[in-house]
N, C-alpha and C positions, 0 to 999 in steps of 0.2 A: 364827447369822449376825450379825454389827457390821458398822457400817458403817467404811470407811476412807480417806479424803481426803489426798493429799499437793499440794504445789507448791512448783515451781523458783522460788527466790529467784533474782530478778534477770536473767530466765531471758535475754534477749534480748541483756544486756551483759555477760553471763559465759561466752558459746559460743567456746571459742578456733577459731583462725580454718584450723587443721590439721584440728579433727574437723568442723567445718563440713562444708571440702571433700571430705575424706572422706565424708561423710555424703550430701553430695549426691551426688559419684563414682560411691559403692552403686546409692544408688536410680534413677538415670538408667541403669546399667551394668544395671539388674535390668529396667527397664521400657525395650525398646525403643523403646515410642511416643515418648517423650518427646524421642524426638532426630530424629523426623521431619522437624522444621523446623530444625533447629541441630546442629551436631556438639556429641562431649561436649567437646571441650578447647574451644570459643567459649565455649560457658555456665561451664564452669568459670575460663576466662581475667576472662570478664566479671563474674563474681562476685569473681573475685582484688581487681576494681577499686574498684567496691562497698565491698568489705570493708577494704582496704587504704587508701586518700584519701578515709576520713570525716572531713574537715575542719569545725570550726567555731571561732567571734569569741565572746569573752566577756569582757568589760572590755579592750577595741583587743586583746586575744591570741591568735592564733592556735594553735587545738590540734588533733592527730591522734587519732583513737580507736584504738588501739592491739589492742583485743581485745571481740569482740562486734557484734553489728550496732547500727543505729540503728534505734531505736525508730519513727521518722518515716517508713524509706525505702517503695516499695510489694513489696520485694522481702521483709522484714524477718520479717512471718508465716509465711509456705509454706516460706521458709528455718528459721526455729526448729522450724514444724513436723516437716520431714524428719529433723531434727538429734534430735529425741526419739522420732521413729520408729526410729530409727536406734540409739539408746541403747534405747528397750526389745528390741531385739533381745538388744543383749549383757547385760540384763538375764533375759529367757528361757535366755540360754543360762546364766548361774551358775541359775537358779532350779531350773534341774532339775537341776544338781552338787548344788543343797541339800536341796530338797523333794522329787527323783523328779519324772517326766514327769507321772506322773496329778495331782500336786497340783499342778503346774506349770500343765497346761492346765485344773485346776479353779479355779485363780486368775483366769490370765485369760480364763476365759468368764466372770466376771461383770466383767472390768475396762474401766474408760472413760475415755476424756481428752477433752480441748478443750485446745488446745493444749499450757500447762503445767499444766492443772488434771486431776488425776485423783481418780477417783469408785472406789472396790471395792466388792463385795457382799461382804465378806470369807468365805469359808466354811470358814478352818480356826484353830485354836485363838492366844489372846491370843499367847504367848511367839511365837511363829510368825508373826505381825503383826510384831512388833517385830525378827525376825530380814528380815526383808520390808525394811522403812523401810533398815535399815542396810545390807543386800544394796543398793538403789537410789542409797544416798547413798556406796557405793564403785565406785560405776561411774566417776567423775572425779570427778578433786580439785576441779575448777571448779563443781561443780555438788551443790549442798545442798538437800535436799528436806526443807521442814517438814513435820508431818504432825498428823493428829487422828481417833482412836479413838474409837468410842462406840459401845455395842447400843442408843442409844435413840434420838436424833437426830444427823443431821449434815446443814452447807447446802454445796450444789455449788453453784457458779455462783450462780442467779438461783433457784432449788430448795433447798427446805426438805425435808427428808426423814426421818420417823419410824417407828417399828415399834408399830403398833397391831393389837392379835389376831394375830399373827405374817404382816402385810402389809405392805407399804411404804405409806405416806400419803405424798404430796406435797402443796408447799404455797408461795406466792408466800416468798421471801426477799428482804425489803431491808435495805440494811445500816443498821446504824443514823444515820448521818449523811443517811440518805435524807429530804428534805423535801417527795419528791411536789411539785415543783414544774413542773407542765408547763405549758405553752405558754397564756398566757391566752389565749381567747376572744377579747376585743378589742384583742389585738394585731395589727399591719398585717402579715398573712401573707395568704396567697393563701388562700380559703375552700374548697378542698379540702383542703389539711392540716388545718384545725380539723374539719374534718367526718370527717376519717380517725385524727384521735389515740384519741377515745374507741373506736372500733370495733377498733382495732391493741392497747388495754390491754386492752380486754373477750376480746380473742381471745387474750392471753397466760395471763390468768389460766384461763379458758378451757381453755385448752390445759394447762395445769403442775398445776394444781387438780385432784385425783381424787378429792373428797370431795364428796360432793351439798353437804353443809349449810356446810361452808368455803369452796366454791366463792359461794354465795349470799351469804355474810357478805362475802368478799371484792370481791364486784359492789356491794353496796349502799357498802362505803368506799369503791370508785372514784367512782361516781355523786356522794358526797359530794363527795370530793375535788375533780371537774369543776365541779360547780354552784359551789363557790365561788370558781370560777375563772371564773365568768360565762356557763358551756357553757346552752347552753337546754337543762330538763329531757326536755324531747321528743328532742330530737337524743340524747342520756346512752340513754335507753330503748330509742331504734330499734336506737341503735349494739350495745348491749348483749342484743338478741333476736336482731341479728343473728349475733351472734359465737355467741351458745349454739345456735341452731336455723339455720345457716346454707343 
């Protein structure tokens, strides 16, 4: 097994505005529910509009977005999202022209995404990964997926992920620009956020961490990190028993 990570460069301003609609057409046409409140052609008119008069000013100029959505709007996720639900279909479907059905659906029973972030337990041979990556980045021209191979580590998202004794270890990832700069202590916030930030990091690591002795390591650099942020030691401790024995 390697691990195998891809993501859509520039995923949200390179969606043309045909597969879009399409995309969403699909899946409202597949899932009845979704049109219990709205017919399909409202929601798709209304997305035309959306999509079509994204105007903005940038040095007194007014400009159109021409292709893609804006990253800003509240429509922008669940819309990319449908749109790559949508693309791994027509991705299953070459997958089994290439690899046959069984390694088709051995693929994606270990496959996972977050939007354009995808995660594989890869389980069939190197060339074959690489016949994968190219199979995904000919589904449209608009759309290029870098990728990254390894049998030893690989981080998804906010997860670190290694192969020790042939098990998967997780493990907090930050990226390296990360300064752990949270929220001082005596900053003028409401004192239920300073009493919830320690117990909300304790319960991440918490939660991602599946190593007894990493898990530990990683609670004693938080505690650090708080305390000299001015958190009272006590408050670090509560937060932190709570999150592990909740």
């Amino acid at each position: 097994m390697m691990f195998l990570s891809l993501d859509v460069t520039s995923l949200y301003t390179v969606i043309p505005h045909d597969l879009g609609l399409e995309s969403i057409h699909y899946w409202c046409s597949k899932y009845d529910a979704l049109l219990s409140n709205f017919p399909l052609m409202f929601i798709l008119e209304s997305l035309k509009i959306i999509l079509h008069y994204n105007t903005f000013v940038y040095r007194q100029k007014c400009y159109q977005q021409l292709i893609g959505t804006a990253m800003g709007t509240q429509v922008a996720p669940t819309y990319a999202h449908l749109v790559m639900g949508f693309i791994e279909l027509k991705m299953k479907e070459k997958c089994v022209t290439i690899f046959g059905l069984e390694h088709t659906e051995q693929i994606f029973s270990h496959y996972f995404r977050y939007l354009d972030d995808i995660m594989i337990f890869w389980p069939l041979s190197l060339e074959a990964a690489k016949d994968f990556v190219n199979t995904f980045n000919s589904i449209h021209e608009n759309f290029k997926f870098t990728y990254e191979l390894s049998s030893e580590q690989i981080n998804f998202l906010d997860i670190s992920l290694s192969r020790n004794n042939n098990k998967v270890q997780t493990d907090i990832y930050h990226k390296p620009t990360d300064s752990h700069q949270y929220l001082h202590f005596h900053s003028h916030h409401p004192a239920h956020i300073k009493r919830n930030i320690p117990y909300c990091l304790a319960s991440r690591i918490n939660r991602i961490v599946n190593t007894h002795e990493i898990k530990l390591k990683r609670l004693r650099e938080l505690k650090c990190q708080l305390c000299s942020l001015k958190y009272p030691e006590k408050l670090v401790d509560d937060a932190i028993q709570k999150a592990v024995n909740p």
